[in-house]
C-alpha positions in Angstrom: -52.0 -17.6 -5.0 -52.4 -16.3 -1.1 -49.2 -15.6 0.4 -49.1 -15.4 4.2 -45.9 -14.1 5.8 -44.5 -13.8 2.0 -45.2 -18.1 2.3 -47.0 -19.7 -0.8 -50.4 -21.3 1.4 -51.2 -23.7 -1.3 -48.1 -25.6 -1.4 -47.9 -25.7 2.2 -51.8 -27.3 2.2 -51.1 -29.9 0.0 -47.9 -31.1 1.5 -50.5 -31.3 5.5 -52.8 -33.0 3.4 -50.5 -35.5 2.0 -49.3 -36.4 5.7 -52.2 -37.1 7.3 -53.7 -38.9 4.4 -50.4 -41.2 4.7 -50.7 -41.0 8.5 -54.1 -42.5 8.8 -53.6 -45.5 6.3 -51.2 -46.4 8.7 -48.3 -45.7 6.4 -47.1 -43.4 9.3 -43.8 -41.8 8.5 -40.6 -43.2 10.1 -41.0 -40.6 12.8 -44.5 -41.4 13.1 -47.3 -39.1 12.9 -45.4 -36.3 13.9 -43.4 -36.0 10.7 -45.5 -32.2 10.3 -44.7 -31.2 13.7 -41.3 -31.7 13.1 -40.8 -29.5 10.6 -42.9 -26.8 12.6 -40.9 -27.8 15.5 -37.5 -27.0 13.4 -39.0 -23.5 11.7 -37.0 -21.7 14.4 -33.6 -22.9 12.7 -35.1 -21.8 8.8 -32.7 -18.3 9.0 -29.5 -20.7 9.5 -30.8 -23.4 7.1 -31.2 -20.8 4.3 -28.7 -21.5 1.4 -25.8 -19.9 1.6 -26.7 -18.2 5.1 -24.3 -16.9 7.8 -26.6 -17.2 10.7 -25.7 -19.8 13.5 -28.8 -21.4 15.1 -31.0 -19.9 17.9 -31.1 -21.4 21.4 -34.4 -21.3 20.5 -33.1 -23.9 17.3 -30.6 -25.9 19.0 -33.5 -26.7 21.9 -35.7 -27.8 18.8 -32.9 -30.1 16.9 -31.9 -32.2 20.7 -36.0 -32.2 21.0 -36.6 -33.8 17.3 -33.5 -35.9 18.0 -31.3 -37.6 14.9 -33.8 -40.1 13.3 -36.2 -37.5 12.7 -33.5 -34.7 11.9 -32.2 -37.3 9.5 -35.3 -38.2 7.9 -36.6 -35.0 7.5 -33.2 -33.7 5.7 -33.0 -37.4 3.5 -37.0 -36.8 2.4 -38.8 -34.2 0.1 -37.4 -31.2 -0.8 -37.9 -28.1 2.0 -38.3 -24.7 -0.1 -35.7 -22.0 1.3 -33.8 -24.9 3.0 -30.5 -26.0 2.3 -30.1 -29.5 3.2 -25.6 -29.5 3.9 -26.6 -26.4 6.2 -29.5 -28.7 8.1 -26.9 -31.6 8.2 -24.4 -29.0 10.1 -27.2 -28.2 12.9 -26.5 -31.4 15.3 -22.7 -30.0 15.4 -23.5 -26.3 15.5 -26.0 -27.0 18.4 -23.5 -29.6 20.3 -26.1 -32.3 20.1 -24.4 -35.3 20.3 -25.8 -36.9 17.0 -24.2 -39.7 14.8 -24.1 -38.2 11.2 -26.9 -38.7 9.1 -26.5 -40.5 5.4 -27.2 -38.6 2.6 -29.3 -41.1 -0.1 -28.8 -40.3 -3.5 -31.5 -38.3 -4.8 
């Protein structure tokens, strides 16, 4: 399998192509059709997302989390499993940042 900056490519295909298959039969994600950028938009937070990490977020992360804002944050932690992220840490990122979120529900998996 290709690996690109030690990241599995095929995986990471399938889960674009998924998206926008959804996205164009108008079955557009709660955050709309930029449920993919939002994660790209939160890769800068993945070192303090990492289980059982001890990094705090980035500027550079807390800017992305107030930018994605809590419906998106919230649906992106409450859907499909993110490989290398630890979903309690992702919850903690609204408070660790000082973004003035609500706190998302966890739905039973």
């Amino acid at each position: 399998m290709v690996k690109i900056c030690g990241v599995k490519v095929l995986p990471f295909l399938v889960l674009v192509l998924m998206l926008t298959v959804v996205a164009e039969h108008g079955q557009a994600h709660p955050c709309g059709s930029t449920f993919f950028s939002a994660l790209i938009q939160l890769i800068p937070c993945r070192a303090a997302v990492a289980p059982f990490s001890p990094i705090q977020p980035s500027e550079l992360c807390c800017s992305a989390v107030k930018a994605l804002g809590q419906p998106c944050l919230c649906t992106l932690v409450n859907g499909p499993p993110i490989s290398g992220v630890d979903r309690n840490m992702a919850l903690q990122l609204p408070d660790k940042c000082s973004a003035n979120f609500e706190p998302c529900e966890m739905m039973k998996k």
